[in-house]
C-alpha positions as CSV (number, residue, x, y, z in Angstrom):
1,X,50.9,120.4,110.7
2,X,48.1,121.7,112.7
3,X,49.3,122.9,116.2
4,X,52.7,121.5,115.5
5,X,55.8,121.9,117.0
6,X,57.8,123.0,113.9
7,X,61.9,122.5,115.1
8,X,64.9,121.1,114.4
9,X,66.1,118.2,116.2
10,X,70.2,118.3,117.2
11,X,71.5,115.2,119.0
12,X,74.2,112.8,119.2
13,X,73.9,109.1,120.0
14,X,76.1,106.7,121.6
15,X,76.1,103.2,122.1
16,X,76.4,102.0,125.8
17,X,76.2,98.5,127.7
18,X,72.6,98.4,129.8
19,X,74.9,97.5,133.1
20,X,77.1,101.1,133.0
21,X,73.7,103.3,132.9
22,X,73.7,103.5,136.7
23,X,77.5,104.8,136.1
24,X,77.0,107.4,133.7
25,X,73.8,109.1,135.5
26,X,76.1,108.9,138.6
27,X,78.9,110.3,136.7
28,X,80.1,114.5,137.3
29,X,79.7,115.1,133.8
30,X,75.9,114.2,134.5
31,X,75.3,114.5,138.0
32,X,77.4,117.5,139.1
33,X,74.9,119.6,135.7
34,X,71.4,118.2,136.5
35,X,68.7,121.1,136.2
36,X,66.2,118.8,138.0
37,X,65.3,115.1,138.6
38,X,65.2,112.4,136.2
39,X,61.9,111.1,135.0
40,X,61.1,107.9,133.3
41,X,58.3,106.9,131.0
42,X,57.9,103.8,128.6
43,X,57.8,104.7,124.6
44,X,55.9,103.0,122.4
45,X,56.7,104.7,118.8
46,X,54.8,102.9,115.9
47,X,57.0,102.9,112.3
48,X,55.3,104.0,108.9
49,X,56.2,103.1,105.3
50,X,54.9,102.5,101.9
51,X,55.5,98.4,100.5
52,X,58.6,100.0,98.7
53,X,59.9,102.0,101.2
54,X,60.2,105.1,99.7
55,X,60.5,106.7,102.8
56,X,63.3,104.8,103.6
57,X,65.1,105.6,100.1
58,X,65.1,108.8,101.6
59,X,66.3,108.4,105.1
60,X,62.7,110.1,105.9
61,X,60.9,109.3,109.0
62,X,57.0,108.8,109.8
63,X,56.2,107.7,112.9
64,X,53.6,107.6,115.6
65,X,54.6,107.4,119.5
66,X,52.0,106.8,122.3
67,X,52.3,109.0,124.8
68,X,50.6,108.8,128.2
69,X,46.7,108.6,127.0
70,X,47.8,110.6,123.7
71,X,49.9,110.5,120.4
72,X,52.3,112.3,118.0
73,X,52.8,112.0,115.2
74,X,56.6,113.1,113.6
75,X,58.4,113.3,110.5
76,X,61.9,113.1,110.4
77,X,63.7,114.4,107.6
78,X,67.6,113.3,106.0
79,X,70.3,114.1,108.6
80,X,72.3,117.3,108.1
81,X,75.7,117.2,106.3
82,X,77.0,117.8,110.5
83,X,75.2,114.0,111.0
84,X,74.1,116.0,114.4
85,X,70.8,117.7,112.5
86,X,67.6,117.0,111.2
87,X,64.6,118.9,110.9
88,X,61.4,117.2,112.4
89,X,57.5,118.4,112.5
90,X,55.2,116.7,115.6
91,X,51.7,117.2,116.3
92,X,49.0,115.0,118.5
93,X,47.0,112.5,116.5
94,X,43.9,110.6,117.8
95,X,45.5,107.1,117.3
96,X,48.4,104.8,116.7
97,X,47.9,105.5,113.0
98,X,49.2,108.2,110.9
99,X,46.8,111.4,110.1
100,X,48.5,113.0,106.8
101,X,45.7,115.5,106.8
102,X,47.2,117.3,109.7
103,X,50.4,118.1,107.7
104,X,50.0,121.5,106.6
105,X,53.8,122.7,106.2
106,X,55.2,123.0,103.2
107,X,58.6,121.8,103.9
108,X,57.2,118.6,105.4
109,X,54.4,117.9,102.9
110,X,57.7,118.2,100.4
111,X,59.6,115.3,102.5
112,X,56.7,113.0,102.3
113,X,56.3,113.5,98.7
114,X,52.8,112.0,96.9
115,X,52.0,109.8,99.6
116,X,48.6,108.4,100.4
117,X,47.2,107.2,103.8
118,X,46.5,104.2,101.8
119,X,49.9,103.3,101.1
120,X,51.3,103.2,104.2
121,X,51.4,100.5,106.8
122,X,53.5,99.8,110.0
123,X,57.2,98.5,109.6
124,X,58.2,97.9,112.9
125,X,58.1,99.1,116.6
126,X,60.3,100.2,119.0
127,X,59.7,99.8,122.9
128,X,62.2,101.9,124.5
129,X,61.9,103.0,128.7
130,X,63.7,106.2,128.7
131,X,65.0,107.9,131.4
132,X,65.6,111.6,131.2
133,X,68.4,113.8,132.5
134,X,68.5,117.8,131.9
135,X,72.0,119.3,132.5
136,X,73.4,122.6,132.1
137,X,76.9,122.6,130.4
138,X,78.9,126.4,131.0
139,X,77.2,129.8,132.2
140,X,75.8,133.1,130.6
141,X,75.8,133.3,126.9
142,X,77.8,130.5,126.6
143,X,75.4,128.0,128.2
144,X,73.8,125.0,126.5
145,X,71.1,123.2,127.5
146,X,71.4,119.4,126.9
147,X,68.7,116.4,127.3
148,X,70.3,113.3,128.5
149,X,68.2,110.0,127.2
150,X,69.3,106.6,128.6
151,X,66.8,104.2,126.3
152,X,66.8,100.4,126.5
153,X,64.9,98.3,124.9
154,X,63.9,96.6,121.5
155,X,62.8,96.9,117.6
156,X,59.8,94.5,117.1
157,X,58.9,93.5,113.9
158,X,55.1,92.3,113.2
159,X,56.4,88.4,112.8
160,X,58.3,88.6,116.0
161,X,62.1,89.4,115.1
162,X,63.2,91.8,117.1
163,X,66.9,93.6,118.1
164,X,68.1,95.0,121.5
165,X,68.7,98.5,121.7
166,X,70.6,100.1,124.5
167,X,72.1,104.1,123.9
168,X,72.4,107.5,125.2
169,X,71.4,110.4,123.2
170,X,72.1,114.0,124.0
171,X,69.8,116.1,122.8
172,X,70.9,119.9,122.2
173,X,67.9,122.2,123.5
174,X,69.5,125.4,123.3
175,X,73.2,126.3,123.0
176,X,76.2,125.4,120.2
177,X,76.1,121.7,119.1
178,X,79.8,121.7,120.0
179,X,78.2,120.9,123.7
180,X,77.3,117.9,122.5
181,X,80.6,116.9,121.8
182,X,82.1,118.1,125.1
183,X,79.9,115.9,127.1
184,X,80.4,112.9,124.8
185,X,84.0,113.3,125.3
186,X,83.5,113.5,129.2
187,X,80.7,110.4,129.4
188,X,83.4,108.3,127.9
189,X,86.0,109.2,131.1
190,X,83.1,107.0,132.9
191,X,82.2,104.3,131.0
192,X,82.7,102.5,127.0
193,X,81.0,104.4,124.8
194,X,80.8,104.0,120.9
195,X,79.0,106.6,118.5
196,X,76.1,105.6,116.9
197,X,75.5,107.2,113.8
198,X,72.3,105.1,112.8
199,X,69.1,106.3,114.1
200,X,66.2,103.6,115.5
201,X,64.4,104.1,112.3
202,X,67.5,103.2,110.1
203,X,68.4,100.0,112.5
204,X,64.7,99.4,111.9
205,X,64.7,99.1,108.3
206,X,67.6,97.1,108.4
207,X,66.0,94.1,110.5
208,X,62.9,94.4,108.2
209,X,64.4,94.3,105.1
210,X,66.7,91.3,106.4
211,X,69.5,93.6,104.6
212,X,73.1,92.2,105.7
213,X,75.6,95.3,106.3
214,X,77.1,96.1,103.0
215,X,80.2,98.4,102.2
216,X,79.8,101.7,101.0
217,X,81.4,104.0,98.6
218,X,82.3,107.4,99.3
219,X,79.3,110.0,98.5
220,X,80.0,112.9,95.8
221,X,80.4,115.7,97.9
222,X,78.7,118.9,97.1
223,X,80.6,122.4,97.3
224,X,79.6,125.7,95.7
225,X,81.8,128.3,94.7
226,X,80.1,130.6,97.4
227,X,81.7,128.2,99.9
228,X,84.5,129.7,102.2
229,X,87.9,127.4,102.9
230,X,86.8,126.7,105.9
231,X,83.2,125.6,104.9
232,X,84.8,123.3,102.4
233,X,87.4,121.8,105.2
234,X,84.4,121.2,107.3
235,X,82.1,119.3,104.9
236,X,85.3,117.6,103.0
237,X,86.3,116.2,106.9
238,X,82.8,115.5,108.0
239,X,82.4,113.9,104.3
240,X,85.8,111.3,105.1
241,X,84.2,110.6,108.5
242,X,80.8,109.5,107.6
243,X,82.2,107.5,105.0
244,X,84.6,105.7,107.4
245,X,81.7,104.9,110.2
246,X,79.6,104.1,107.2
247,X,81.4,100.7,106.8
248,X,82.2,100.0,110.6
249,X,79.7,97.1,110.8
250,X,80.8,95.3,107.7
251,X,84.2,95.6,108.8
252,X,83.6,94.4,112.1
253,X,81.6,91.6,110.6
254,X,84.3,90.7,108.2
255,X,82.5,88.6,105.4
256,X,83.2,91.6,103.2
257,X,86.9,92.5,102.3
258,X,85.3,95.6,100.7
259,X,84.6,97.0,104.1
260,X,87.8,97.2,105.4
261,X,89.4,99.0,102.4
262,X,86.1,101.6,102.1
263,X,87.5,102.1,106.0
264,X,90.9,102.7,104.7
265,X,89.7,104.7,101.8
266,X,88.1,107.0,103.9
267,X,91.2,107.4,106.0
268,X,93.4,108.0,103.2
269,X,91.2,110.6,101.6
270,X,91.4,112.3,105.3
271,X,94.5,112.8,105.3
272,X,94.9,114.1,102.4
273,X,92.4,116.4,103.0
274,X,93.7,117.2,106.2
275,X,97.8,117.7,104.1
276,X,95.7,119.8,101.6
277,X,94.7,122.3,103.6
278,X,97.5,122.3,106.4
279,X,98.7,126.1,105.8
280,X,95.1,126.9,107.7
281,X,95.7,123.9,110.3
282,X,98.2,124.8,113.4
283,X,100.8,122.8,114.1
284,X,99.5,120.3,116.9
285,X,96.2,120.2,115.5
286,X,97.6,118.6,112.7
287,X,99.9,116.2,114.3
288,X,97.3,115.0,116.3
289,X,95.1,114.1,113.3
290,X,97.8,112.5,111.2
291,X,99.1,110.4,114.6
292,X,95.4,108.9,114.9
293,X,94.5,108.8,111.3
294,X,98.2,107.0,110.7
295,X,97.5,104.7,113.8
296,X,94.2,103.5,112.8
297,X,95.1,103.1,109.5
298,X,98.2,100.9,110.6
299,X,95.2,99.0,112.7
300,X,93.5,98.0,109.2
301,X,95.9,97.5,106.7
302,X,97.0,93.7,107.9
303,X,93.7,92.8,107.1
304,X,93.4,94.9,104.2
305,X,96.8,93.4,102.9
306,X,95.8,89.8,103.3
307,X,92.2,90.1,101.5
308,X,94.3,91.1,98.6
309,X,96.8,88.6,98.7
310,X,94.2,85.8,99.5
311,X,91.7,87.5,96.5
312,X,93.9,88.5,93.7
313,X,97.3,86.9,94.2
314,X,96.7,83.7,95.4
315,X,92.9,82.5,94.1
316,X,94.0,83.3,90.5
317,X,97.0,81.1,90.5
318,X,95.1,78.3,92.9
319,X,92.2,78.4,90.1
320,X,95.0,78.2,87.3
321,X,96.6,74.9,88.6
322,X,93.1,73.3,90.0
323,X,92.2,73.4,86.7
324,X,94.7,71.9,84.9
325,X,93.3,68.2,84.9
326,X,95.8,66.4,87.2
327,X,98.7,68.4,86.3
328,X,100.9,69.6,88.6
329,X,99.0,67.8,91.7
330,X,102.1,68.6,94.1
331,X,102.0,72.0,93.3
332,X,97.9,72.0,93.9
333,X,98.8,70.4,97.3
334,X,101.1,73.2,98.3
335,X,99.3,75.9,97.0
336,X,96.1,75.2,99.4
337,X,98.5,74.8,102.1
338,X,99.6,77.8,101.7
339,X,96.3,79.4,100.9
340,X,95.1,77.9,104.8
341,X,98.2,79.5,106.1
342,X,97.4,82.6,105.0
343,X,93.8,82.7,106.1
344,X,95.0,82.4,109.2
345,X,97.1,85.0,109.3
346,X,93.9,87.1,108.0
347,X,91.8,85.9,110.8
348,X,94.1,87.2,113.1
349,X,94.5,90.4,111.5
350,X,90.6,90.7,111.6
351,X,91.2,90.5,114.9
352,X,93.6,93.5,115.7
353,X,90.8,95.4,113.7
354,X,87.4,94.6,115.5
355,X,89.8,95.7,119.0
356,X,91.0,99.1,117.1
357,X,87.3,99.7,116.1
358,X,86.1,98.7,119.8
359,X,88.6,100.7,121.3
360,X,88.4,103.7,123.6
361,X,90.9,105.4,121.1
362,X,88.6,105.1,118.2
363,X,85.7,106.4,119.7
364,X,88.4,109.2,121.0
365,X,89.0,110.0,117.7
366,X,85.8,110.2,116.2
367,X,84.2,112.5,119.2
368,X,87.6,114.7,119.0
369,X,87.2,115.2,115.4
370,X,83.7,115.7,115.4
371,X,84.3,118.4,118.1
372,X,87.2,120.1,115.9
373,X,85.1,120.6,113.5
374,X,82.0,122.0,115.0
375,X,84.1,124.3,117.0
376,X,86.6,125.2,113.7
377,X,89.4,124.6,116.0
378,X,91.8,125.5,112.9
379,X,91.2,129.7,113.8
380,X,92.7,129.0,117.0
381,X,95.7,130.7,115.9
382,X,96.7,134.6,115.2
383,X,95.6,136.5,112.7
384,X,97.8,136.0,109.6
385,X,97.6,136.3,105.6
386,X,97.3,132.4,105.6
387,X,94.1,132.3,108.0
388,X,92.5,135.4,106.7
389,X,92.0,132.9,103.4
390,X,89.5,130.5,105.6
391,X,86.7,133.1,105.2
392,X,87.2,133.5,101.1
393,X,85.3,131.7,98.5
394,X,87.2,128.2,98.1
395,X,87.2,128.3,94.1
396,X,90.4,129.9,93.5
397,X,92.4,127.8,96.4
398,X,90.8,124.7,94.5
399,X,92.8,125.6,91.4
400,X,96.0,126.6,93.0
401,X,95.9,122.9,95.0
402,X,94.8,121.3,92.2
403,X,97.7,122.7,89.8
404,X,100.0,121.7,92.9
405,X,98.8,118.0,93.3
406,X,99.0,117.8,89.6
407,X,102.8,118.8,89.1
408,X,103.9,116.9,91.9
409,X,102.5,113.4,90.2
410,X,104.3,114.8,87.0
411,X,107.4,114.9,89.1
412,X,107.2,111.6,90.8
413,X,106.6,110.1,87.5
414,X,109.7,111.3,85.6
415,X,111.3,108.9,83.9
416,X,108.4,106.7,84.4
417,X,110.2,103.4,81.9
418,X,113.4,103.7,84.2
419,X,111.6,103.9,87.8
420,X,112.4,101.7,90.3
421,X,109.3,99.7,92.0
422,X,109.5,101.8,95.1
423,X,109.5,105.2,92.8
424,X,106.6,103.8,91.5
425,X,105.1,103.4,94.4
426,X,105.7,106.8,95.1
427,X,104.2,108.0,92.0
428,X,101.0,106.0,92.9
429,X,100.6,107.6,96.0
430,X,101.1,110.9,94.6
431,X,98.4,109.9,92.1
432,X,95.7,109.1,95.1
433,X,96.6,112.7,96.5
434,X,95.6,114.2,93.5
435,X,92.1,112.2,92.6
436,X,91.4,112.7,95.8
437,X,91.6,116.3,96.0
438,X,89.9,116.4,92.2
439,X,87.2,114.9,94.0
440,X,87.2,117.0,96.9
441,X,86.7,119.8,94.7
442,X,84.8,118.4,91.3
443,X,81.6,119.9,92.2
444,X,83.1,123.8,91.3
445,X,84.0,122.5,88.0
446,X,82.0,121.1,84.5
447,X,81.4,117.8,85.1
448,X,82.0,116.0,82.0
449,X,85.9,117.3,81.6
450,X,86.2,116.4,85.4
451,X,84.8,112.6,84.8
452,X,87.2,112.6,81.6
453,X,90.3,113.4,84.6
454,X,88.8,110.4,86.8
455,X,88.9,108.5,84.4
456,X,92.7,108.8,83.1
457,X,93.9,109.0,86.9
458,X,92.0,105.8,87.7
459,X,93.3,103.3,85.1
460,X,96.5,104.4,85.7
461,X,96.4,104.3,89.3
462,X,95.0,100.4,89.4
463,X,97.1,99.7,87.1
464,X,100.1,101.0,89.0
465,X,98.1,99.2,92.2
466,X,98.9,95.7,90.9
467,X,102.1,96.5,91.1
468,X,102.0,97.6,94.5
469,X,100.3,94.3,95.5
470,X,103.0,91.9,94.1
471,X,105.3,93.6,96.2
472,X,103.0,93.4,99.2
473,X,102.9,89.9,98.8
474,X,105.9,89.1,99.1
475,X,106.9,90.9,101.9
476,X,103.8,89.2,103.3
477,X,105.3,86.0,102.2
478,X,108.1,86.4,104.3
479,X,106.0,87.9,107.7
480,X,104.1,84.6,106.8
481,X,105.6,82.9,110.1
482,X,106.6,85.9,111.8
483,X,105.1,84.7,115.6
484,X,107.8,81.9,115.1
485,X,105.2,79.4,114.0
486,X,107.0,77.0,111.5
487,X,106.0,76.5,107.7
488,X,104.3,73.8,106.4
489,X,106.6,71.8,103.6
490,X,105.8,73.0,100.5
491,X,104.9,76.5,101.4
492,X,107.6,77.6,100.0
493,X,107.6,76.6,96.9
494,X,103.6,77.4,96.8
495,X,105.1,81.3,97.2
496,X,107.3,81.5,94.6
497,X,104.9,79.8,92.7
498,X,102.8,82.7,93.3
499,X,105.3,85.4,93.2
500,X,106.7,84.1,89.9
501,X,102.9,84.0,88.4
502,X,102.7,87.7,89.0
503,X,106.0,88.8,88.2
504,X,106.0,87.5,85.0
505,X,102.5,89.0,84.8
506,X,104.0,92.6,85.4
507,X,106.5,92.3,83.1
508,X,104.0,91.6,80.4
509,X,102.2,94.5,81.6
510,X,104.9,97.0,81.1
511,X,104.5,98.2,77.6
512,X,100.9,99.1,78.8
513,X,101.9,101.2,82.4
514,X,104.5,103.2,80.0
515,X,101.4,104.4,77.5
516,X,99.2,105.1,81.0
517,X,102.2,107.4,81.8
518,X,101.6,108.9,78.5
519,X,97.9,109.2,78.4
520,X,98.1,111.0,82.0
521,X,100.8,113.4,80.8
522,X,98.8,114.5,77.9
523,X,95.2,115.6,79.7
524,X,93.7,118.6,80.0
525,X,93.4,120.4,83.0
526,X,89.9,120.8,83.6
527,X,90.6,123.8,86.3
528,X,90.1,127.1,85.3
529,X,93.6,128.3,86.1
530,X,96.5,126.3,85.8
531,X,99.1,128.3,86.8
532,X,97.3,130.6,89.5
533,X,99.1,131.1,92.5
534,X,98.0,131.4,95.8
């Protein structure tokens, strides 16, 4: 861009309520650092896309703010894999409307693709009065300078919708992004803070697009056998994170029972990432992680437990005996009894969940986390022959841990015909571990053998999953009335209506788990060394 400002932008966002601002400016964390006094101004920032948002598709930004008598123009480009950075290009334009023929970088002419001036048109506004704060955070080389934002206000569409906005952004102006994270943790001492990992011109989109909040899958992450250990513990972690916050609101909302188990997905495949590289991780670094990622996880899986059983335990046999013409009205009666009893019992589970999402302790989490990582708090620890393997290329510890999740599902699974449920359980679990971590590393490997793995592990490991559920459900079954509420008649008949209907179901099913077993023992390793050792 002519006369731009070419930079990268580094900043953190949390959600705040409008009535704690005077709080947090007053706080020490804010007060005790300011470099000078706060100024205000009013921002008026004007949204640009094409009909089809291909902007959007891209999490790219084009936008035009007013400022005093002038404007600027910026483009935004995809966050960084760190969620914290994001390259972005300004220069003045004579007008609220986008100039393209001042863009004159390369990198950003790239982001914006073939575009024409002709294409675009405004999306939405944003009217945001900002107050600024500059602080200071340490001294001498290890200073950062950070600017403190507190923005209120609104997203305006052109038809008159609109959504409240009210956040704090800490913007890193020079210094280590791990300063963000040290003043988010110390902002939250003084008031409730959330992090906000949407940006105004994602929240944007959203309201224009009338999109409801949908659950998401986890995105194939991208390692190279260049990376170091610790490189790939960074991104695998920051991967599980973004994935988890990903499907906050659509847990929160609860229409969706994909939301909450994307949530638990993510927390699962943290801590095995987090037990898959613990040789590197000290020893109360790693207890601290598995306590919180264990506590949450405990938060979610009520919930999590009763979409299943209301979904695919109970619908199936409801649908079975509502369609049977009259036959067996009793057991109809008693089966939607006991369907409304364990709604309820969901509900209130939904409830434990939005309070562990809203709590202080998640937010704690998510901020400590975030700060472990920037800071690689895992070399905080002498100098051995384990840590010295952080700063190698990650390739040849992916096939030791991959040989090593691999023989411990062949272990758990011996004797497969003759195990026990809760054997089989264990199996299952050992199973996860190892996708997980095939995952973790698939992008060092051919992809079509690697797809081939998937595929094996995850037939077998749904099929050992409906399994699992059965016996979820009846242990559900009996916590059915737990708070010393009393059962409805007929409910119990309804659950061994519904625990016969499955049982018989898995015994049926048996012939087929034993040829699973089979299939599983008999794949290829698609690892280049199956018996390297570390």
């Amino acid at each position: 861009m002519a006369e731009a400002d070419i930079n990268r932008e580094t900043e953190l966002k949390l959600a705040a309520k409008p009535e704690d601002f005077d709080t947090l400016r007053a706080a020490p964390a804010i007060a005790d650092r300011a470099t000078g006094p706060a100024t205000a101004k009013t921002l008026e920032s004007t949204y640009y896309d094409t009909e089809d948002r291909r902007l959007a598709a891209r999490k790219v930004t084009l936008r035009v703010r007013k400022t005093g008598d002038g404007y600027v123009q910026t483009v935004k480009s995809a966050p960084d894999e760190d969620g914290l950075g994001r390259g972005e290009w300004e220069c003045a334009v004579t007008s609220a409307a986008p100039d393209l023929t001042l863009i004159t970088d390369a990198a950003a002419i790239e982001l914006l693709g073939t575009l024409g001036e002709s294409e675009l048109q405004p999306v939405f506004t944003s009217v945001v009065e900002r107050t600024i704060q500059d602080v200071t955070l340490g001294e001498g080389d290890d200073a950062a300078s950070i600017e403190v934002a507190f923005d209120r206000g609104r997203i305006q569409l052109p038809d008159g919708r609109s959504s409240d906005l009210c956040e704090v952004e800490l913007e890193l102006k020079s210094g280590q992004p791990a300063a963000l994270y040290d003043l988010a943790q110390e902002l939250t001492k003084a008031a409730p803070l959330r992090l906000e990992m949407r940006s105004k011109a994602e929240r944007g989109h959203a309201l224009a697009n009338g999109a409801t909040e949908k659950a998401l899958k986890a995105e194939k992450l991208l390692l190279d056998p260049e990376t170091t250990v610790e490189g790939a513990v960074a991104r695998i972690v920051r991967a599980c994170l973004a994935h988890m916050v990903a499907n906050e609101a659509v847990t929160l909302a609860g229409d969706d029972p994909e939301g909450v188990h994307q949530m638990r997905v993510a927390l699962r495949r943290l801590r095995s990432a987090i037990a898959l590289f613990r040789p590197f991780i000290p020893a109360m670094q790693y207890l601290w992680l598995v306590g919180e990622i264990k506590w949450l996880a405990g938060s979610l899986g009520p919930a999590r437990d009763w979409d299943v059983f209301g979904e695919e335990l109970l619908a199936p046999v409801r649908d079975a005996f509502h369609k049977a013409d009259g036959h067996g009205r009793s057991a109809v009666e008693d089966l939607d009894t006991l369907a409304a009893a364990a709604e309820a019992k969901r509900l209130r589970a939904y409830e434990g969940v939005r309070e562990a999402i809203r709590s202080d302790r998640y937010t704690a989490f998510l901020l400590g986390v975030g700060s472990w990582v920037e800071k690689r708090g895992w070399r905080d620890q002498p100098v051995s022959e384990e840590s010295v393997r952080l700063f190698q290329p990650v390739i040849g510890l992916a096939d030791h841990l991959l040989n090593k999740r691999h023989k411990k599902a062949k272990r758990a699974g011996h004797g497969f015909a003759h195990l026990p449920v809760a054997q089989r359980h264990q199996l299952r679990i050992a199973l996860k571990k190892l996708r997980y971590a095939v995952e973790f590393f698939r992008s060092l490997y051919d992809d079509k053998p690697v797809r081939r793995y998937i595929q094996q592990l995850a037939a077998f490991q749904d099929a050992l999953g409906h399994l699992n559920d059965v016996a979820t459900a009846t242990r559900l079954l009996h916590e059915l009335h737990d708070d010393g509420s009393r059962s409805a008649p007929g409910e119990p008949r309804a659950a061994g209506i519904v625990i016969g209907w499955h049982a018989r179901g898995v015994a049926d099913t048996e012939a087929a788990l034993v040829a699973l077993w089979h299939d599983f023992l008999d794949t290829k390793h698609f690892w280049s060394k199956p018996d390297a050792a570390v």
